[in-house]
C-alpha positions as CSV (number, residue, x, y, z in Angstrom):
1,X,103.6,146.5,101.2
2,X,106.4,145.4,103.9
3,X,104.6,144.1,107.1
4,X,106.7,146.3,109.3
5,X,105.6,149.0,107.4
6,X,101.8,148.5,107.7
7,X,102.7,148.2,111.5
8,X,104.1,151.9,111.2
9,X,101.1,153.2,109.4
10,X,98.7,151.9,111.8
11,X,100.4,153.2,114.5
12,X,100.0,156.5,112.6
13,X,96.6,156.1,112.4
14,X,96.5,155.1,116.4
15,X,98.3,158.2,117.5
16,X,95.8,160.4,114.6
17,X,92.5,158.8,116.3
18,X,93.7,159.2,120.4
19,X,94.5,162.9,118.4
20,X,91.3,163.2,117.1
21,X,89.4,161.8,120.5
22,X,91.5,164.8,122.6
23,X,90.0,167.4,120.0
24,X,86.2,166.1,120.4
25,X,86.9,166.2,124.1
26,X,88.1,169.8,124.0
27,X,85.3,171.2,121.8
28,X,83.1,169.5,124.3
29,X,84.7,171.3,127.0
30,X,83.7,174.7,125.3
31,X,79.9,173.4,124.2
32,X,79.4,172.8,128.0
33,X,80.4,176.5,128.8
34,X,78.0,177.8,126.0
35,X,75.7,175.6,127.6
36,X,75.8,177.1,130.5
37,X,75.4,180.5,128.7
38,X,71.8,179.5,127.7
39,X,70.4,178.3,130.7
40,X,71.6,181.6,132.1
41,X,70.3,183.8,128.9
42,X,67.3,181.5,128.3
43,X,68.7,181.0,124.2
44,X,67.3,177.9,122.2
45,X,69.8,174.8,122.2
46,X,69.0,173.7,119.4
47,X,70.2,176.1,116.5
48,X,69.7,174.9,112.5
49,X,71.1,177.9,111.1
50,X,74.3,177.1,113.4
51,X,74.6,173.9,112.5
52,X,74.3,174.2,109.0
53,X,76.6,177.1,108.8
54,X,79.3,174.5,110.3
55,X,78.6,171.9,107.7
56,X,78.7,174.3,104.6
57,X,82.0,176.0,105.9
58,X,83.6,172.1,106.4
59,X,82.2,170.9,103.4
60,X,83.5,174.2,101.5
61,X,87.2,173.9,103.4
62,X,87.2,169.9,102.5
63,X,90.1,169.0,100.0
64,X,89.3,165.5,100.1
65,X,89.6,162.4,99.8
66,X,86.7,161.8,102.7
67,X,84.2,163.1,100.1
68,X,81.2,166.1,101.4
69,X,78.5,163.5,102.4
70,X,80.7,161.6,104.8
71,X,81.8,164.9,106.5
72,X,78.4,166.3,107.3
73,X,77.4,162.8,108.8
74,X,80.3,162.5,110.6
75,X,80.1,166.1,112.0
76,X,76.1,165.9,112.4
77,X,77.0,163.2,114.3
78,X,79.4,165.2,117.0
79,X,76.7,168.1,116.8
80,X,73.9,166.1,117.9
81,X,76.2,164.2,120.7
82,X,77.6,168.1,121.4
83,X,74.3,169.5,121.8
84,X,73.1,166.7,124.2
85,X,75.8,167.5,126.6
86,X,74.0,171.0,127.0
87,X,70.5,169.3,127.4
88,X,68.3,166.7,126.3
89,X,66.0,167.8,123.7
90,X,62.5,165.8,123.7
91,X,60.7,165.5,120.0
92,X,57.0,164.9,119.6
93,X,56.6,163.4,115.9
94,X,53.9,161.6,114.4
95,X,54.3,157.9,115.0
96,X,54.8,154.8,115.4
97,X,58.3,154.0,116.1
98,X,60.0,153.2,113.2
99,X,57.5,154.9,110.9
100,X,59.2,157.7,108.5
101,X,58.6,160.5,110.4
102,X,60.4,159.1,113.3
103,X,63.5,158.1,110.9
104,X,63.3,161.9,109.9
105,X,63.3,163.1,113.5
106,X,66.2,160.9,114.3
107,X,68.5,162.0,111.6
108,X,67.5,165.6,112.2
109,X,68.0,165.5,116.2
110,X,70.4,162.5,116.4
111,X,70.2,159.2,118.7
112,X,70.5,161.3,122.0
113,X,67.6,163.2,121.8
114,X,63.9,161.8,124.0
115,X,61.5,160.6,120.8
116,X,57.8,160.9,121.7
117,X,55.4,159.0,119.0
118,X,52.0,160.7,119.1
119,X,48.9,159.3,116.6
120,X,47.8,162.5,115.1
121,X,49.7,165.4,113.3
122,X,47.5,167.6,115.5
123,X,49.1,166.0,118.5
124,X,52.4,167.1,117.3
125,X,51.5,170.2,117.4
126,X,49.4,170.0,120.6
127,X,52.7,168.5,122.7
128,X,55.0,171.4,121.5
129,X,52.3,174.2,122.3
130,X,51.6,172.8,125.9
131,X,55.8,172.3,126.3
132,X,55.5,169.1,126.7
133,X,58.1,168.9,123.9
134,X,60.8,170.6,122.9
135,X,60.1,170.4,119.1
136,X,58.0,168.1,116.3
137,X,58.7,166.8,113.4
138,X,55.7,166.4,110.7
139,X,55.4,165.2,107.1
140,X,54.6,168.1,104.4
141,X,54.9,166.6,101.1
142,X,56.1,163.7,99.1
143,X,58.0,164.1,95.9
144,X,55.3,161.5,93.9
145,X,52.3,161.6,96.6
146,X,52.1,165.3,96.7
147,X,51.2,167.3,99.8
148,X,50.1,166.5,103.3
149,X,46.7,168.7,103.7
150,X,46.5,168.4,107.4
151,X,50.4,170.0,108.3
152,X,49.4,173.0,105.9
153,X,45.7,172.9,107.9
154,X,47.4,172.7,111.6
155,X,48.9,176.4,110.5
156,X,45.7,177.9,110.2
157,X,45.0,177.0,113.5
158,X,48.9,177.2,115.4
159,X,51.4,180.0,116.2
160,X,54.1,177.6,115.7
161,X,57.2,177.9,113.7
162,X,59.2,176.3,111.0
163,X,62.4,175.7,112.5
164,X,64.3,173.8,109.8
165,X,62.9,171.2,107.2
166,X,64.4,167.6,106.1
167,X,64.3,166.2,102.7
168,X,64.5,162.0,103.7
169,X,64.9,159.3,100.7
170,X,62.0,157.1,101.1
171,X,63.4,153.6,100.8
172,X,60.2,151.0,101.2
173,X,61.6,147.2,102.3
174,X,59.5,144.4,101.6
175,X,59.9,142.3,105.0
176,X,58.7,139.2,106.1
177,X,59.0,136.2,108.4
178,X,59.2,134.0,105.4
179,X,62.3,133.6,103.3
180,X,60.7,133.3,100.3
181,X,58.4,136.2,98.6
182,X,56.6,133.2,96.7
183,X,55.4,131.9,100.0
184,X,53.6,135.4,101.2
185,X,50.0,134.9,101.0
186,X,48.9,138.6,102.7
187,X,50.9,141.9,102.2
188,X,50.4,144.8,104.6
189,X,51.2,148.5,104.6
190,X,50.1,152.1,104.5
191,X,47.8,153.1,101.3
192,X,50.5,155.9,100.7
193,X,53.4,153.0,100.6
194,X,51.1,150.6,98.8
195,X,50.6,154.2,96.3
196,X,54.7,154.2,95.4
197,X,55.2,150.5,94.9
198,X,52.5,150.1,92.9
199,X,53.9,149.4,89.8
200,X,56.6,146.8,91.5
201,X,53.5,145.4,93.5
202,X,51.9,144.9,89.7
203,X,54.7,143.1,88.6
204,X,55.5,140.6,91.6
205,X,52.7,140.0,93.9
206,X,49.8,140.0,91.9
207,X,48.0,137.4,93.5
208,X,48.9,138.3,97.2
209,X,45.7,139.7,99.1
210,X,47.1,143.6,100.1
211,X,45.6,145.0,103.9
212,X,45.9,148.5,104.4
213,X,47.0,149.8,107.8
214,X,47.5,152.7,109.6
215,X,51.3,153.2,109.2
216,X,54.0,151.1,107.8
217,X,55.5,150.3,111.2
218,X,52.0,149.0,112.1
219,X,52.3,147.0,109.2
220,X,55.7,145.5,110.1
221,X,53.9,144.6,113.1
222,X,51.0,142.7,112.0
223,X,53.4,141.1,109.1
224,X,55.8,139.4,112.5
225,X,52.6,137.7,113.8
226,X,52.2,135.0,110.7
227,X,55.3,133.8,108.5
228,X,52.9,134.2,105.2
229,X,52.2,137.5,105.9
230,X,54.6,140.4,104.6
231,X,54.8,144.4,104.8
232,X,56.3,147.1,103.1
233,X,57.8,149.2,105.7
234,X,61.3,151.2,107.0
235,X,65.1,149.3,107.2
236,X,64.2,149.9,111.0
237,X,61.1,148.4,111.5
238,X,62.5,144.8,110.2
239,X,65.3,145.6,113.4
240,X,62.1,146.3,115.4
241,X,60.0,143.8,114.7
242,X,62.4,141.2,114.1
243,X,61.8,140.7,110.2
244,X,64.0,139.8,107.0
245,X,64.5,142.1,104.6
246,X,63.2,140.5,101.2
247,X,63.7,143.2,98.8
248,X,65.0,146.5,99.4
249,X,64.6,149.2,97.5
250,X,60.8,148.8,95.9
251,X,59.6,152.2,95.5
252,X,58.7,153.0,91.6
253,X,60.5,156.1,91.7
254,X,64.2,156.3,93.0
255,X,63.6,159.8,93.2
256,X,60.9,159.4,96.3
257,X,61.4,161.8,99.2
258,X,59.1,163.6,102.2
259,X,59.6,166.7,102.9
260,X,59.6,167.2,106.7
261,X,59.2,170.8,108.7
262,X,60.6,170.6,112.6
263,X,58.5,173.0,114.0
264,X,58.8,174.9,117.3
265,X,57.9,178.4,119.5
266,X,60.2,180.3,117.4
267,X,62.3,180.2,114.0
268,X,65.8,181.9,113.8
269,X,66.3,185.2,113.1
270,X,70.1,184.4,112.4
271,X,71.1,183.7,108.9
272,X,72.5,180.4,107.9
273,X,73.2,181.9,104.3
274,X,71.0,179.0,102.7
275,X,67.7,179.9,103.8
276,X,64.0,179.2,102.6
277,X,61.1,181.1,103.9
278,X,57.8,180.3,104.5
279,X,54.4,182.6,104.9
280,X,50.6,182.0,104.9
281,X,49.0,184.7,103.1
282,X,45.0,186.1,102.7
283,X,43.9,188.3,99.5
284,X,41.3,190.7,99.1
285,X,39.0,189.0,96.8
286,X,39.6,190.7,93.4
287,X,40.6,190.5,89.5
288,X,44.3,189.9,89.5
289,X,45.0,189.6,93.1
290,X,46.9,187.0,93.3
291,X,48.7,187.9,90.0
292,X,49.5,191.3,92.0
293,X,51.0,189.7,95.2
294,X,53.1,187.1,93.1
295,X,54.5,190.3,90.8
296,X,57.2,191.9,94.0
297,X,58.7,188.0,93.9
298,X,59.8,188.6,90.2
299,X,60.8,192.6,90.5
300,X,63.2,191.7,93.6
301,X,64.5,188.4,92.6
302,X,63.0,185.9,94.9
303,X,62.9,182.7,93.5
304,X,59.5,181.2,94.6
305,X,59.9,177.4,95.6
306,X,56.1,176.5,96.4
307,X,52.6,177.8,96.1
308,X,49.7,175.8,97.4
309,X,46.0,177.3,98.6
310,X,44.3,175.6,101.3
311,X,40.4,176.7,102.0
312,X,40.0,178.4,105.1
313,X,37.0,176.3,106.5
314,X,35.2,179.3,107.9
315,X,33.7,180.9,104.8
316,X,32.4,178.9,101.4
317,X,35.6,179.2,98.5
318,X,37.9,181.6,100.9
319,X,41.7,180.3,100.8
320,X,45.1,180.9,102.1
321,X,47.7,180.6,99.9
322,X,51.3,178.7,101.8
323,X,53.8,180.6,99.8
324,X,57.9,179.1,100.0
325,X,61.0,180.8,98.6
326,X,64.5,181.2,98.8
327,X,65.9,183.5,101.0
328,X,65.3,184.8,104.8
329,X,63.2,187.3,106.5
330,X,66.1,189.4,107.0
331,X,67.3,189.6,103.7
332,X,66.9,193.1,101.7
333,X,64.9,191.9,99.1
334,X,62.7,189.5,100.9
335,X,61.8,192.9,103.3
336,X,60.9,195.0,100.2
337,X,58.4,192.2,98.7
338,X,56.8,191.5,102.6
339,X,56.5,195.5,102.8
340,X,54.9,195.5,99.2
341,X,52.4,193.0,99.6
342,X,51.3,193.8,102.7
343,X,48.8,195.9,102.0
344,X,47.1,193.9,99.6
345,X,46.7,191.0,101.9
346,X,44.0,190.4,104.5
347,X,46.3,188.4,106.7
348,X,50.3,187.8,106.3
349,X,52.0,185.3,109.0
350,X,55.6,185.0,108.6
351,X,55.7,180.4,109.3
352,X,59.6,180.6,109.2
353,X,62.7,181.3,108.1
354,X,65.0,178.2,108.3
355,X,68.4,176.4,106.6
356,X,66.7,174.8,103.5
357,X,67.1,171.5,102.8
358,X,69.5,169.8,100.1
């Protein structure tokens, strides 16, 4: 390509981007006067079934070549920088810093958003009932691990909402002081972390003496006080802590992800036209109960995502099933299998209706 001709396509590209930078300034413009709106009218700031609703229609509009992933972070990047112009949203989530969940939280809410690391799930929930936060984000379930007993528990006890969920890779570093793996003498981590990399673990530090701890960014911590000592933690605990990045990428299964439910005062009643539901259910104890409640699913084509029963801790072998499926509240057919199975449950609280997660 002719020099002169590179300059003209770069100025091009100069005039596009000052283009581009006048359009994010004028949608601004308008998100300030919706702002206003709901501080006057009292409506949530932060909308999921909005948001996603923006990303499918760009994504389903996009002809290319910037391919679908690239567009939603590039526009989940103006919404979360939008949104903070109508207020700062604080976000209780179960800590440390630069644990998972707070990874989750910040790709959910975005960088401009007040993070508050609590040491419990229970205090997630505890500093969005007292409004002390906005919203929190808590684990659910991991794709090899399984579920996370004490989010399903905190239900029993909370009116909180679902809100929206977050599916997040897992992607467990082995970082160090050291440069050398061969010179690591003690590895520390969370027994869940130590769980998905055992087999890799097996394989390549056999003889290393393994320390539990309390969370993988408390590991990453420990691991920056000795130059034999290693962890297996997040990408952003080795910027936190100061530590090299051995090995990235140890987990046994590519496929590892945590589920994770941002939960708040209420859950939308809007459609985002890619919704999941969630309810806790009760059942008369009987033969073919829960047979009988999972029948309405099939005869008005909701497709079930989840089942899982949780014991209700106030009566010997009594449980609450969490039911999830696809669809919202709203919907037709999801309103004729609620009104169906009503009856035959002792207790029936609606958890959510939010954009599912891809």
């Amino acid at each position: 390509m002719d020099k002169n001709i590179l300059k003209f396509i770069r100025k091009k590209i100069d005039k596009i981007d000052r283009r581009i930078l006048e359009l994010l300034s004028e949608r601004a413009k308008y998100v300030l006067k919706i702002g206003e709106y709901k501080k006057d009218t009292g409506e949530e700031f932060y909308l999921p079934y909005r948001e996603k609703k923006i990303i499918l229609e760009l994504m389903k509009s996009n002809k290319g070549p910037i391919p679908n992933n690239a567009i939603e972070q590039i526009y989940m990047e103006i919404l979360h920088a939008c949104r903070s112009l109508q207020k700062t949203i604080k976000v209780a989530y179960l800590g440390p810093e630069a644990a998972f969940t707070h990874l989750a939280a910040i790709k959910n809410f975005g960088k401009y958003t007040i993070f508050i690391p609590v040491k419990t799930i229970s205090d997630v929930f505890l500093e969005v009932e007292k409004k002390r936060c906005d919203y929190g984000v808590v684990p659910i379930e991991n794709s090899t691990e399984g579920i996370v007993n004490h989010t399903f528990d905190m239900f029993l006890e909370s009116d909180l909402k679902i809100c929206s969920e977050l599916n997040l890779p897992i992607v467990h570093c082995l970082l160090s002081k050291s440069n050398k793996i061969n010179k690591i003498k003690k590895l520390y981590s969370h027994p869940q972390a130590l769980a998905q990399c055992r087999n890799w673990l097996e394989t390549n530090m056999s003889n290393v003496t393994i320390i539990e701890s309390s969370s993988t960014s408390e590991a990453a911590k420990l691991a920056a006080k000795d130059k034999t000592s290693a962890s297996i933690s997040s990408e952003l605990a080795s910027e936190l802590y100061h530590l090299k990045i051995l090995v990235k990428g140890i987990e046994d299964s590519k496929e590892n992800y945590t589920r994770f439910l941002i939960i708040g005062e209420n859950y939308s009643i809007q459609k985002s036209g890619h919704d999941k539901t969630s309810i806790m259910i009760s059942i008369k104890d009987r033969i073919g109960a829960l047979h009988d409640i999972l029948l309405p699913f099939k005869k008005y084509n909701v497709n079930l995502t989840k089942i899982e029963s949780r014991p209700t801790k106030q009566k010997a072998w009594e449980y609450v099933f969490f039911i999830d499926f696809l669809g919202h509240v709203d919907d037709s057919n999801v309103k004729k299998v609620l009104k169906e199975i009503e009856p035959a449950c002792v207790l029936l609280k609606i958890l959510g209706s939010y954009p599912r997660a891809e």
